[in-house]
N, C-alpha and C positions, 0 to 999 in steps of 0.2 A: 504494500500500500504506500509508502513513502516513496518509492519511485516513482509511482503514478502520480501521485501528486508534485512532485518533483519536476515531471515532466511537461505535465499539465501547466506550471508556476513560471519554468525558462522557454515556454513557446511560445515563440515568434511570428509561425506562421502553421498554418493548417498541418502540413506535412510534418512539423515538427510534433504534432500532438497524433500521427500517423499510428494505430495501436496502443496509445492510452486513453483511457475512459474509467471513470470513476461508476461509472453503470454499473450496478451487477454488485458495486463492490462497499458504498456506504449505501445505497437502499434499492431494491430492486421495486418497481410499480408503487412508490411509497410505502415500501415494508420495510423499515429502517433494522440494519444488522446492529450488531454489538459495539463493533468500530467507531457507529456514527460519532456518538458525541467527544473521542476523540479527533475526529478529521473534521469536523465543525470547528474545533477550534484552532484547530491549522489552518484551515480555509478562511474563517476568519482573520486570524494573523498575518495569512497570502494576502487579502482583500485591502490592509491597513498600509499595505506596501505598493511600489511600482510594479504595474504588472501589465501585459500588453492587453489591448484589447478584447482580443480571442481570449485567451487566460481569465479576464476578468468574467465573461461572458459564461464560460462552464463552471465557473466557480458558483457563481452567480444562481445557475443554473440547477447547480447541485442543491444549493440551498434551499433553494425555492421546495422541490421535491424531497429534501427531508423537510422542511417545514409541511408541505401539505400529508408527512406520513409523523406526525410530530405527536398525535394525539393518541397515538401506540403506546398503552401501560406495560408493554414491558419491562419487567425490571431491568439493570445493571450489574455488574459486579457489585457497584457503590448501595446499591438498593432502589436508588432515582430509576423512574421510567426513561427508556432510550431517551424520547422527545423531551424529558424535561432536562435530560444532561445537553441536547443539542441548543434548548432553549436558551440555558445559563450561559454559554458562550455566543451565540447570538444578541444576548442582552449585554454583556460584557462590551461586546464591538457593535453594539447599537449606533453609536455617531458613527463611525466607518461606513456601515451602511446607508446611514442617512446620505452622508456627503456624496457617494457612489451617487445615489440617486438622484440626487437638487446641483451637477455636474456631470453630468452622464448624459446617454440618451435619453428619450421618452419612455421607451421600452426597459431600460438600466431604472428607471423611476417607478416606474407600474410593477417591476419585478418585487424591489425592493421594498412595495408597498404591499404586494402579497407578502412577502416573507415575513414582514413584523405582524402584518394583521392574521397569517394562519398562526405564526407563534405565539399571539397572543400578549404580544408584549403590553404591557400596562404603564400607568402613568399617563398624565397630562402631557408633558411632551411627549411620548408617543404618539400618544393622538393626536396632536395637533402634526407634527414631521408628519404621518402616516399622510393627512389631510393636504399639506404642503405638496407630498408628492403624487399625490390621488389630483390635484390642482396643476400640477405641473406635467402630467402627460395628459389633460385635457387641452393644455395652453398648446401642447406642441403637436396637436394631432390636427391636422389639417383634412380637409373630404376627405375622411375616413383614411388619410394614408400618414405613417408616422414620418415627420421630418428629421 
């Protein structure tokens, strides 16, 4: 798993992420494995760094998808459900993903805005950021097509 993610983190270009994928490997159809809420918080910590586009995009992407398999009581080693160890690092790097999102694309903003609102995150500024970028990929959606 560290290589994938490794790989995933120094790519550049499509070809350089040619045979890795985090699919299959932190949650399959939103069925989150054991790993996740350790590679949430690498991916996290990826996300708070320079990272190329594409990289931000599948990172981005992953999250999204354990967030929507987030609500899985599964335990842990720790005893925490999968989804509430992915959540705690989520919340952790809360601003990281706010910024992603309110500098980003439209799509970088609506992702980012799924992810706090399937994880649940609480407080007033959540909700307000959440709203911020719920407002921000409205502004930048033109006839239907994102700019």
């Amino acid at each position: 798993m560290p290589l994938l993610i490794e790989a995933i983190i120094t790519a550049e270009t499509p070809q350089d992420m040619v045979g890795y994928t985090l699919d299959g490997h932190v949650e399959e159809s939103t069925i989150l494995f054991e790993c996740a809420p350790p590679a949430v918080g690498v991916i996290m910590a990826a996300l708070a760094g320079d990272l190329s586009i594409l990289a931000r995009d599948v990172l981005l992407q992953t999250l999204w998808f354990v967030a929507a398999g987030s609500s899985d009581y599964g335990p842990s080693p720790r005893g925490e459900s999968l989804g509430e160890g992915c959540r705690h690092h989520v919340q952790d790097g809360f601003w990281s993903l706010v910024q992603i999102g309110l500098t980003g694309t439209a799509e970088d903003a609506e992702t980012v805005a799924d992810i706090c609102e399937s994880f649940g995150l609480g407080g007033d500024k959540a909700v307000f950021y959440t709203a911020e970028l719920r407002d921000r990929v409205h502004a930048k959606t033109k006839r239907g097509r994102r700019v």
